[in-house]
N, C-alpha and C positions, 0 to 999 in steps of 0.2 A: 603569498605563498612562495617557496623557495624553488619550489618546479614548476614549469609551464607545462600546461595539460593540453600542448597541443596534439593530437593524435590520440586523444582521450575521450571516451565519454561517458558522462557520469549517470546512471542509470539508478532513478527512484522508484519505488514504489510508492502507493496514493496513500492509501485510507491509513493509519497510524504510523506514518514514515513524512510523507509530505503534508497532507491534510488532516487534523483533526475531526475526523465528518462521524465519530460515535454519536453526538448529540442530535443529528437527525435521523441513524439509523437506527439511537433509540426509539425517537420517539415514531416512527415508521412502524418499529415493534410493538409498543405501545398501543398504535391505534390498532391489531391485530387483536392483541388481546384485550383490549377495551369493548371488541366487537361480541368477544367470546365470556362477555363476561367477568374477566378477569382484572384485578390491579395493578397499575404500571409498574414498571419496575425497576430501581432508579437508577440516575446514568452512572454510577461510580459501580451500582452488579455490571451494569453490561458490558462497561467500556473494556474488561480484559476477554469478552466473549466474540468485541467485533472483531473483522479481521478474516471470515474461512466461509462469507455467502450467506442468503439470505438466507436457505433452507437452514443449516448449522445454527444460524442463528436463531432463528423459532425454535429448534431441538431443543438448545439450549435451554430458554425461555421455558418451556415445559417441566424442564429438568428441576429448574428453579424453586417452580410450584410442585416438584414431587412429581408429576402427570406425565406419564405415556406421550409422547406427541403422534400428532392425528398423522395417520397413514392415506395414501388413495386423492381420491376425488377433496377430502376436508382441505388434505397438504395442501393439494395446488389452489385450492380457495383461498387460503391462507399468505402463499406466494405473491397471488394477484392482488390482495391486498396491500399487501406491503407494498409490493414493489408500482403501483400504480400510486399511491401515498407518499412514498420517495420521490418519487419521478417530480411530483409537485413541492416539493419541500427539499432538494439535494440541498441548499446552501444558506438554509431558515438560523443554522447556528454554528454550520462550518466555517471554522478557517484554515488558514494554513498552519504551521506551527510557525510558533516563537522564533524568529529569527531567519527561518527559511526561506523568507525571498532575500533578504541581505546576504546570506549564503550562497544563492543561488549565481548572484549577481557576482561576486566574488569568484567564482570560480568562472564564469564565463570570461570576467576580467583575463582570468589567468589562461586561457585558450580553450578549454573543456567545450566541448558540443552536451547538450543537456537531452535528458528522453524520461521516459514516463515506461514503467512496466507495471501492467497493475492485474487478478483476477479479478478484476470490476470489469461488468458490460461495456461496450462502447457507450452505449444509450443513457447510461448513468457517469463513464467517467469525464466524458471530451465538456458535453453540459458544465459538469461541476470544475474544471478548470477554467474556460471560458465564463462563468460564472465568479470565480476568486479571482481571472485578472491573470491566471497564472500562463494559462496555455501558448502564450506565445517567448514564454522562457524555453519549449522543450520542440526540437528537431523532430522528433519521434516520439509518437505515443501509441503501446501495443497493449489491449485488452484482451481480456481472457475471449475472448471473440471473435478475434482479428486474426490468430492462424489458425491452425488444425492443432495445435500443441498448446497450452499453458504451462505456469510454473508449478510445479518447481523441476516441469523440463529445460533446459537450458536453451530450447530453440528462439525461444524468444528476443532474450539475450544475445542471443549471435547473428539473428535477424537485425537488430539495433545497430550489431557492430559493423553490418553489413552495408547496410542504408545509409545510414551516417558518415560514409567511409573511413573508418577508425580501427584501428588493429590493437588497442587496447582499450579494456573498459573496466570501471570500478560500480556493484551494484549495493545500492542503499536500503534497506530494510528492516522491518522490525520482528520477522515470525520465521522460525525454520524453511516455510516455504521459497521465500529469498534466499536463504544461506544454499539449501539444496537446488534449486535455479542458478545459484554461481556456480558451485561445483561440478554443476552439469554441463557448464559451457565453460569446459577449458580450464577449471581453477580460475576462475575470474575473482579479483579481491574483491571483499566481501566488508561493505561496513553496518555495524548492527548498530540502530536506532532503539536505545533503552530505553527512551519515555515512550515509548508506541505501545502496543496493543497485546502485541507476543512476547515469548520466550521465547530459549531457547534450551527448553528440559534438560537433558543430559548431555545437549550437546557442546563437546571444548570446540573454544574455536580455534584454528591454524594459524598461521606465520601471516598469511596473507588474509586476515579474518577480525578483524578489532570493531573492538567497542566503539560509542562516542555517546557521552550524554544530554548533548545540545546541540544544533546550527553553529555556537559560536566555534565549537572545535572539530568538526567538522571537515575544512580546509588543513587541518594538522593531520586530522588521523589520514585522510585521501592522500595527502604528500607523502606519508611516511608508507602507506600499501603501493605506490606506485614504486619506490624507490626499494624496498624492499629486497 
């Protein structure tokens, strides 16, 4: 890289940013509606549905087959499935992406403090990093459970930049709720992850707000949003 990131830190999101983990919250979904009767449903529907919780996710799921999704007492039977089904399976077919810990590495080279901002549980994310090998690449790791706030409030973000003690930060992600979590803290640059899980509908992105379509360019787009 041509900038040192020292005074930096670069802030990821987990599930279709750093981790590929659709394949076992498909099939988590799967054993739901396996229970209820229903036929799996393959990981190329779901993979642009992970990404917004497990409840969204069942919605979804429902949606799929046409059907109402169960309201009340069904829901949260439904939840506990899943999510006690995950708990045992988070990293049966997770990995990381392509290229992601050689990036990782790369940018620590160059001074960066590394962090984790995820709306994943604690209970499910700190596991599946310490699980992939990754968790001790990142300074800070805040789940949608760790403050009073999530994304796409910014506090989380500024809590990171806090901790960390860093007065600038660049956050990584693949779904509006990232992009609107930068904005919220400060105009923070923003770099969108295209092979993940989101869009990003109608929204352009700013000056401070770029693309990248893989790990290996990655260190290109972070040098040119810092320098900006």
């Amino acid at each position: 890289m041509s900038t040192s990131l020292q005074n930096c830190v670069i802030i990821f999101d987990l599930d279709g940013t750093l981790v590929d983990s659709a394949p076992d919250l498909t099939a988590a979904l799967n054993h739901v509606l396996q229970a209820e009767g229903l036929g799996p449903i393959p990981l190329a529907e779901m993979r642009p549905m992970v990404g917004h919780g497990a409840a969204a996710l069942l919605k979804a799921a429902y949606q799929y087959y046409g059907m109402p999704s169960p309201e009340g007492e069904k829901h949260e039977h439904h939840l506990s499935l899943f999510k006690a089904y995950y708990q045992d399976h988070l990293t049966d077919h997770s990995t990381p992406f392509e290229g992601a810990v050689p990036c990782l590495e790369k940018l620590k080279s160059a001074g960066a403090s590394l962090a984790v901002c995820t709306n994943k549980v604690e209970k499910f994310s700190l596991p599946l990093l310490q699980d992939l090998g990754l968790d001790h690449w990142f300074s800070e790791v805040i789940c949608r459970d760790s403050l009073e706030e999530y994304k796409p409030s910014g506090l989380p973000l500024l809590t990171i930049l806090d901790r960390v003690g860093c007065t600038n930060g660049v956050m990584v992600g693949d779904t509006t709720t990232d992009l609107y979590a930068a904005r919220a803290a400060n105009t923070m640059p923003f770099a969108f992850a295209t092979f993940g899980y989101g869009h990003l509908e109608n929204e352009t992105l700013g000056p401070v707000e770029q693309p990248f379509d893989d790990y290996e360019a990655l260190p290109g787009v972070i040098d040119g949003l810092i320098t900006a």
